[in-house]
N, C-alpha and C positions, 0 to 999 in steps of 0.2 A: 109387379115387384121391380123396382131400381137399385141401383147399384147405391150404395152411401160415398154421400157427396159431402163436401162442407155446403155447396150449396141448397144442394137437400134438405140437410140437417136444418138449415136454419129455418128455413121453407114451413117445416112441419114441426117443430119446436113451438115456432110464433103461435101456430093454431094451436097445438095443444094447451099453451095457455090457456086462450079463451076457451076452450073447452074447458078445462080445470075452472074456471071462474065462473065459470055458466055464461058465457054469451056468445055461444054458438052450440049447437047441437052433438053429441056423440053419435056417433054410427051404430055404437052398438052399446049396451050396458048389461052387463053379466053380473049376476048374484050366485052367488055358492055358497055353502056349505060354512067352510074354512077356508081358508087360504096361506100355505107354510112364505112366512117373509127371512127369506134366505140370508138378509142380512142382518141377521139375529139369532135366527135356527127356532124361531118363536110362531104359532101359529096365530090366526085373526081369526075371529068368527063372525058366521054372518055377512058376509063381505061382499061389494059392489064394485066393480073395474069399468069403467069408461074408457071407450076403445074410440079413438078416432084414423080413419087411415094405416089399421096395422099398426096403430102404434098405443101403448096406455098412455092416457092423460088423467087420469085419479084413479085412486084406489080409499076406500073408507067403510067404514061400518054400513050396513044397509039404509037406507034414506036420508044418506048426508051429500049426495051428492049434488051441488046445487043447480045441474044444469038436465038439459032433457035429451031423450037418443030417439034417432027413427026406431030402433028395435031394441026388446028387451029380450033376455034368456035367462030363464030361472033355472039351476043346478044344483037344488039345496042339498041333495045327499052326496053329494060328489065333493072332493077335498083338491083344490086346485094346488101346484106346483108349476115351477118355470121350467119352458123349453129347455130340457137334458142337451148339455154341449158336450161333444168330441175336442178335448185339449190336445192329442195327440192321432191324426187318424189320414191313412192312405185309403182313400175309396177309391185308388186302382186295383188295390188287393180284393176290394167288394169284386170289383172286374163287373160293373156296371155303370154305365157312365153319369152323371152329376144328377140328370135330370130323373133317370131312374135310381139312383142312389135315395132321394128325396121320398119318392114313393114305397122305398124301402123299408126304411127307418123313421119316418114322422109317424107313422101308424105305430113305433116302439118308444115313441115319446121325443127323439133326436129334432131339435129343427138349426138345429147350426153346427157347424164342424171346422175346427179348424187344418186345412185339409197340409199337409206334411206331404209336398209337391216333391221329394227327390226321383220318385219314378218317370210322370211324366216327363219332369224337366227333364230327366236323361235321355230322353227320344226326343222333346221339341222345347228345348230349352228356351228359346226366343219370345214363343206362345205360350207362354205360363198361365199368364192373367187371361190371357184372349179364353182358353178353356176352360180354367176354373170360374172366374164372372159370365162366362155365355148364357149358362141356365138362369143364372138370376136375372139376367135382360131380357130371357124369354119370356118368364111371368113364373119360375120355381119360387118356393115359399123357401126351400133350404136355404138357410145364408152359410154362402163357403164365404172362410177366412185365408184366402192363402198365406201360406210361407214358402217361396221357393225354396227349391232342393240346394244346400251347399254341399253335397255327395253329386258335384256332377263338373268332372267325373269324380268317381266313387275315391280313388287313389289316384297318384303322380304318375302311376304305371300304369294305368290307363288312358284311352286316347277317346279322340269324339269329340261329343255337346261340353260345353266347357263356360259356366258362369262366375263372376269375379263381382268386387265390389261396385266396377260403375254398373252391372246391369242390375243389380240389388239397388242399387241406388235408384236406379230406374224407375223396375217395382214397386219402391216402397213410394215414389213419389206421385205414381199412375194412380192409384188408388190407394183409398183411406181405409178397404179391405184386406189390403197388405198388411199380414198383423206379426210377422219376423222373419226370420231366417228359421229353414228346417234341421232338425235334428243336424247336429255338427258331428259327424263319427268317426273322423278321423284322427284320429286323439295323436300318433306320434304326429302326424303333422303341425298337430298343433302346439304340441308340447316342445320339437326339436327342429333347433331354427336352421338346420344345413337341411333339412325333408325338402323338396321338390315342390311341394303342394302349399307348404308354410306360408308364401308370400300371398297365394291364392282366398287363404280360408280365412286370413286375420284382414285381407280385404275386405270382402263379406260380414265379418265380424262387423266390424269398423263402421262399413257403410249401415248395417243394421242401427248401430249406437246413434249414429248420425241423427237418424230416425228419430229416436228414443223407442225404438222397436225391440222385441223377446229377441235372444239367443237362444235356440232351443237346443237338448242335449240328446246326446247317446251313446252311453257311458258304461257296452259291456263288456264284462269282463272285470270291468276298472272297481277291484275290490280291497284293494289293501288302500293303509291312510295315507301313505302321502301319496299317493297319484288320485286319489278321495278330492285331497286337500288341493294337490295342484289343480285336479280338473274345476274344482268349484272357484280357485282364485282364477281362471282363464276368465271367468265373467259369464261362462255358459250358465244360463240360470238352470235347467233341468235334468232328470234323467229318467227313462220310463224303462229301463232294463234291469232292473235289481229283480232276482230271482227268490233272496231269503230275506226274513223282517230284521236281521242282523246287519245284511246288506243295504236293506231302506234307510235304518233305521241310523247308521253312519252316513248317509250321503243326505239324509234329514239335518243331522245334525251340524253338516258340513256348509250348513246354509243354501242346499238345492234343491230344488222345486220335485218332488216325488209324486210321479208317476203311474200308479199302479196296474196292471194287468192281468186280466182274467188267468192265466196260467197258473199262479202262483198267490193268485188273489187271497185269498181265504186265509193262508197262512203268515202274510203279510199284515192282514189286517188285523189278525189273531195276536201277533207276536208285539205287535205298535201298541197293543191295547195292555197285555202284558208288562209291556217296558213302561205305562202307565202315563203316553203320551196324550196331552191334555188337549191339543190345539191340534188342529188337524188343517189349518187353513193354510199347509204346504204341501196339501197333500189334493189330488186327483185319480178319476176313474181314467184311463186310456181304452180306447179298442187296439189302435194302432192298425195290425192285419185281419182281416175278419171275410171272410168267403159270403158270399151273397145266402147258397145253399145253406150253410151256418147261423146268421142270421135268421133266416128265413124259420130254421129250427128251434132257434134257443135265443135267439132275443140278441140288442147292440148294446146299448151303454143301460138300455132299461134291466139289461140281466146284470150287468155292472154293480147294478145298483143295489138288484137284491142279493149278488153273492156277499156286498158290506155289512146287506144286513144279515144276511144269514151267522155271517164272522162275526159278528157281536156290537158293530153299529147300531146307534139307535136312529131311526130311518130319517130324522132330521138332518145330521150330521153325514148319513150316507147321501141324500139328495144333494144338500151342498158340497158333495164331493165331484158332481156330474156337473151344478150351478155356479153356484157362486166364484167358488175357488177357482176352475178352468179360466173361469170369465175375467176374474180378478189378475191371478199370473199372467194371460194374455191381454191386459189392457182394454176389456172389450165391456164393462160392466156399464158403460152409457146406451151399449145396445140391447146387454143377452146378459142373462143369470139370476135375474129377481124379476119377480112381477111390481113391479115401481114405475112413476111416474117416467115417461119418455122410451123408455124399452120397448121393443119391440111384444106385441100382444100374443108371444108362443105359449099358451095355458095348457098341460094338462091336468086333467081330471081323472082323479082316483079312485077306484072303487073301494077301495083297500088298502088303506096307507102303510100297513105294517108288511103286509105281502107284496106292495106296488103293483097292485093291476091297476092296468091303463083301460078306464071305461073310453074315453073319448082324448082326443089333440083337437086344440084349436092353433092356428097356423098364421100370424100376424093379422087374428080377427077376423079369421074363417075356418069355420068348422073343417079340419081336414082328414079329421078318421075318426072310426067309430070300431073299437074294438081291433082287428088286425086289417080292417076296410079304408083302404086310401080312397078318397072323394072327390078329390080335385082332379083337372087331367093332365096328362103330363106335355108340358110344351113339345113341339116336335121340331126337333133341333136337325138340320143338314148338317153334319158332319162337313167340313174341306174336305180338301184335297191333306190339308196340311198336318190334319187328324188322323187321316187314312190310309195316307198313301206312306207307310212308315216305314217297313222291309225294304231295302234294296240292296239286293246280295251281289246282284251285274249280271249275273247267268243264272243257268241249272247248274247243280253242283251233279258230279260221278261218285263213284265210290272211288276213283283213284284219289280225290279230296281229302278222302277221312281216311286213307292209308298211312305208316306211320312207315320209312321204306328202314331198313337194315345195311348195316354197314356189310361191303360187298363181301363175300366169302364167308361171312359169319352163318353157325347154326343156331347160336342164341346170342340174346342181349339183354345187357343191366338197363331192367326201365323205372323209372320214378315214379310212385305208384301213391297216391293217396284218396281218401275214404270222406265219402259224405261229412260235412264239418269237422275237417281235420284239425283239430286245436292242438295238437303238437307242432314242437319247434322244427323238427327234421321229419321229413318224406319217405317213406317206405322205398325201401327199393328189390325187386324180385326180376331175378332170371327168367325170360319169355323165351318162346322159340321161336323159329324164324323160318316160315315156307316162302317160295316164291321173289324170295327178300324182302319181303315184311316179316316184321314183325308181329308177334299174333297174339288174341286175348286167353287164357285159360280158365275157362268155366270150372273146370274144376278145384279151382281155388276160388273161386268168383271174383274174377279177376276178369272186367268187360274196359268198352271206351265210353269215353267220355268227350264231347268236342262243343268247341264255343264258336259261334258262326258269327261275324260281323255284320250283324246286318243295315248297318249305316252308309258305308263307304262306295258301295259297291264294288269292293273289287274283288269279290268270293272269297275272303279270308279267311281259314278256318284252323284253330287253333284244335292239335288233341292229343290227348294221351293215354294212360291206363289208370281206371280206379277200380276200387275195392268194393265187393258188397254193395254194389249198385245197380240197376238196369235189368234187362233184362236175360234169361238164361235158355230160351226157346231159341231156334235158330231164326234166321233173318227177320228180327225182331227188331225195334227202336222205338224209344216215348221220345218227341221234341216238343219247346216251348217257348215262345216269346217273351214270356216273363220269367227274365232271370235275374235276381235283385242283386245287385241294385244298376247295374248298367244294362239291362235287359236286352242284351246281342240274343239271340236263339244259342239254348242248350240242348244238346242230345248227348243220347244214351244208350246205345244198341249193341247188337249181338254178330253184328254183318255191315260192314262201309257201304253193301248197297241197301240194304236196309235203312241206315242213316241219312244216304243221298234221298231217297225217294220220301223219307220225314219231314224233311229240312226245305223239299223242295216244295211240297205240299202245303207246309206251312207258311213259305213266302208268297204262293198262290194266292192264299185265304186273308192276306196284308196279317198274320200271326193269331198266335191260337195254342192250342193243343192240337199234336199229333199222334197217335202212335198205331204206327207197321206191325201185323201179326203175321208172324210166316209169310213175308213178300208182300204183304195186303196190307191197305189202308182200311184200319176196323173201323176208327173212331176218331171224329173229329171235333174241336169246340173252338168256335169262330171270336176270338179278339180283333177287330176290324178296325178299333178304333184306339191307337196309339202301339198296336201290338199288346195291349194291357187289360180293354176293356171292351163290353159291348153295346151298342145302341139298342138293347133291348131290356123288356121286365127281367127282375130278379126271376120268378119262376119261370121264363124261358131257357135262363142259361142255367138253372137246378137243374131242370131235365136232361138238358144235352151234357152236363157235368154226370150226373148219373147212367148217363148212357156210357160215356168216357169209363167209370168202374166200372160197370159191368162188362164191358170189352178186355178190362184191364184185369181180370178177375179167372179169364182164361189162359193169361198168361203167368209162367213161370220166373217167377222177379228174385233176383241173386239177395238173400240178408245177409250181417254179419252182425250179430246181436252183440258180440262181446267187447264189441269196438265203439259201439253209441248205444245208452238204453233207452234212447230215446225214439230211435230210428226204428219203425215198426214195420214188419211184413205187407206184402202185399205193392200196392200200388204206390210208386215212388213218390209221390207229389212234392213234396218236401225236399226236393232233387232244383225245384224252383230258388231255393232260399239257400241250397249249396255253394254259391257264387257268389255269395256276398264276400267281401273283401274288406267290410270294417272288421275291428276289432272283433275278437279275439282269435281271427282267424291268423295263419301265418302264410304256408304256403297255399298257391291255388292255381286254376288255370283264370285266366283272362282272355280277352282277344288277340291276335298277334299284332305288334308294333314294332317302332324301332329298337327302341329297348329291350322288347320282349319278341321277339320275331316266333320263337315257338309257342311263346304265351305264357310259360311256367313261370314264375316270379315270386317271392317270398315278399307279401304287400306291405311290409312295415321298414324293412330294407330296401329293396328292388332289386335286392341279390337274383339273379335268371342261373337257371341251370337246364342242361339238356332232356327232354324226356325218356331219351334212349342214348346208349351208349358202349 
């Protein structure tokens, strides 16, 4: 497999000509059943594809094809469909890396993604492309589309990795696989021109336009009309965060690209169809975050597909929601989204078009699974140094680190206290007590810490203070993790500062991962090795040690506060990963400590800092 070149392109263009004319051979010629032609929503019957090189060069009724193949493949009872694309999709969140990413999802019908790069960019902003295009120059069938990350950093009050318009200009000029800029989430930046970040993000913009490349969006929260209305005249084409069909269904009609999401799928799809929306070719399937384990359970863009049609899609119109349309908003329909001359040869085969079982994938004209069985082998990629070697905190960190000290003399103090996605304007604030001159957490209010570790700079930088209903309740206990979105410094969570040292430290051993301490002990570990995000191994390697992870996690005692998120569920925090996000609609939060923020507390839409204690 090669990367797409214009000289490529033309390379294999010229020959499929002659293939299409008959004076040269096809590599392969497939007959099936039917064949759904996405750019219609119309099926073929009977149908023959000439395949030369991975790529189609005809498509026709059965014996119209005027030229000859080294091999043929009869599939008369099977109902062919184009390679399902990911419009919207971090396969850091798979937390498997590209090449197993592939053997992932082709066996659920996926063979291209266009990969929404703000996480790695946030750890190796410079190597965007180098990582996402490696697996394809190995010999992977996945085609990634990147779009670097323009959340990096995430906010003006954050410091680090840091991309602008000339290295977007860069990207977009390295490769013709460069297919935009990723999701834009910083809305007051973009919207108010005194923001810090303003001059940064409308760079990027710009240099995208330059291109004639996507702007891609991410627009939550953003639900009344005129900020609807501004955000769609920013020129950001999309949004893949509408929660209700009321909310799609305005930012549909606002002229932006809709996004849809398993979450809330069903009744999105429900209520579009109700409003008696006719054209759907603004509309797509997203995975966006999706856990390897997850997939592995219940399907990627192929369960996508049937939750549309379960919603009342009829499965032509659902298919072109995963096809054509992704392909179409991202400028990519010369390569992916119909089965048509010149596209790349990603055929599945259906056993059941109304239910979408996938009997077989074929993979740019290789058979590459067969029911949930990947066939191909997966390239064997060395990793860098520049992949791996990503933590560097400068030392071991103590428990005096994640100490919060007390003002001298004092027996209590006022702390600033807030709760897993705090979407209020103003921060809790509760009376702590004070041994030792620290300051101290109260379990019985579940009231634990919280700390954000720098793990770029090296200089042990560790931001922390008090949250709500988080963590854990057992003593010298703590969960940490490398992936913390979207600036992914290491987050912990503990019951004990040495509990937290010996997490934190553990983690940066393992170059990042999953940690979590049970009573002084390291129970359970799960190896990100490779960006702090992901791992060089199969999906079902890291299900198990994910699994292993809960059931460790399953002995411990985890503080809830139900009445404050109904979303935030008992048990094992996981979800403590996605607390640290800093787009929209969050207000205050902890970050890493800076000059601006030296404690790290910050209110990300202002950069108003306030103290954690007091």
């Amino acid at each position: 497999m090669t990367e797409i070149t214009a000289a490529s392109e033309a390379a294999i263009r010229r020959d499929l000509i002659d293939v299409a004319l008959g004076r040269r051979p096809a590599d392969l010629l497939m007959r099936v059943g039917r064949l759904l032609d996405t750019n219609s929503a119309l099926w073929r019957e009977d149908v023959e594809i000439a395949i030369l090189q991975g790529r189609i060069a005809y498509v026709g009724p059965r014996g119209s094809f005027p030229g000859t193949a080294t091999e043929t493949v009869e599939k008369p009872g099977l109902a062919a469909v184009p390679g399902l694309g990911e419009v919207h999709k971090h396969i850091e969140s798979s937390h498997v890396t590209p090449e197993y990413e592939a053997a992932l999802v082709i066996p659920r019908g996926n063979t291209w993604t266009c990969e929404a790069s703000h996480e790695f960019s946030n750890v190796v902003p410079d190597r965007t492309l180098d990582f996402w295009l490696a697996p394809r120059r190995a010999g992977s069938p996945l085609k990634i589309f990147p779009l670097p990350g323009s959340a990096v950093p995430p906010t003006a009050w954050e410091h680090g990795a840091h991309l602008d318009g000339v290295d977007q200009t860069r990207f977009l000029g390295e490769s013709l696989m460069t297919a935009g800029l990723d999701e834009v989430m910083d809305w007051p930046a973009v919207r108010d021109r005194d923001n810090p970040a303003h001059p940064r993000l409308w760079s990027m913009i710009e240099a995208t336009w330059n291109a004639r490349a996507v702007v891609e969006g991410h627009a939550a929260g953003i639900r009344d009309l005129p900020n609807i209305n501004a955000f769609a005249a920013s020129g950001i084409s999309s949004d893949h965060e509408a929660w209700t069909a009321e909310e799609a269904f305005d930012k549909l009609q606002s002229g932006l690209f809709v996004e849809i999401r398993i979450h809330t799928g069903p009744e999105i799809v429900a209520g579009l169809l109700e409003r008696g929306l006719r054209d759907w070719s603004q509309v797509a399937l997203a995975t966006d975050d999706r856990p390897a384990q997850e997939v592995l359970a219940t399907g990627a863009t192929d369960r996508n597909v049937r939750m549309a049609i379960d919603a009342g899609l009829p499965p032509e119109t659902a298919i072109q929601l995963a096809t054509m349309n992704p392909a179409r908003h991202m400028r990519l329909t010369p390569w992916v989204g119909s089965l048509a001359p010149g596209r790349f040869a990603d055929i599945v085969l259906l056993s059941d078009v109304e239910r979408f079982e996938i009997a077989e994938v074929w993979a740019e004209g290789r058979h590459a699974a067969t029911g949930r069985d990947y066939l191909l082998d997966v390239p064997r990629i060395d990793w860098p140094d520049w992949a791996r070697q990503t933590v560097n905190i400068g030392r071991a960190l103590g428990a005096e680190d994640f100490a919060i000290p007390a003002a001298e003399g004092r027996k209590t103090m006022q702390a600033a206290v807030i709760r897993p996605f705090h979407w209020t304007d103003d921060f809790l604030t509760f009376e702590l007590p004070v041994e030792n001159g620290q300051v101290q957490r109260d379990a019985t209010r579940n009231i634990t810490k919280f700390a954000i570790v720098d793990r770029y700079s090296g200089t042990a930088s560790v931001s922390k203070m008090f949250w709500l209903g988080c963590g854990p309740r057992d003593p010298d206990t703590a969960l940490c993790c490398s992936m913390a979105h979207d600036k992914h410094n290491i987050w912990c969570a503990g019951s004990s500062d040495a509990a937290m040292a010996l997490a934190v430290n553990t983690c940066a051993e393992m170059n990042g991962g999953w940690v979590l301490v049970h009573r002084g002990e390291v129970s359970a570990t799960v190896s990100y090795e490779v960006a702090g995000l992901m791992t060089a191994r199969p999906a079902e390697a890291l299900a198990a040690d994910m699994a292993a992870l809960y059931a460790a996690g399953e002995k411990v005692d985890w503080m809830f506060e139900e009445s404050y998120h109904p979303r935030w569920a008992p048990g094992f925090p996981e979800r403590l990963a996605f607390a640290t996000l800093t787009c929209s609609p969050w207000r205050w939060n902890l970050v890493a400590p800076s000059e601006h923020a030296p404690e790290g507390f910050v209110q990300v839409q202002t950069g108003e800092t306030h103290p954690v204690v007091w």
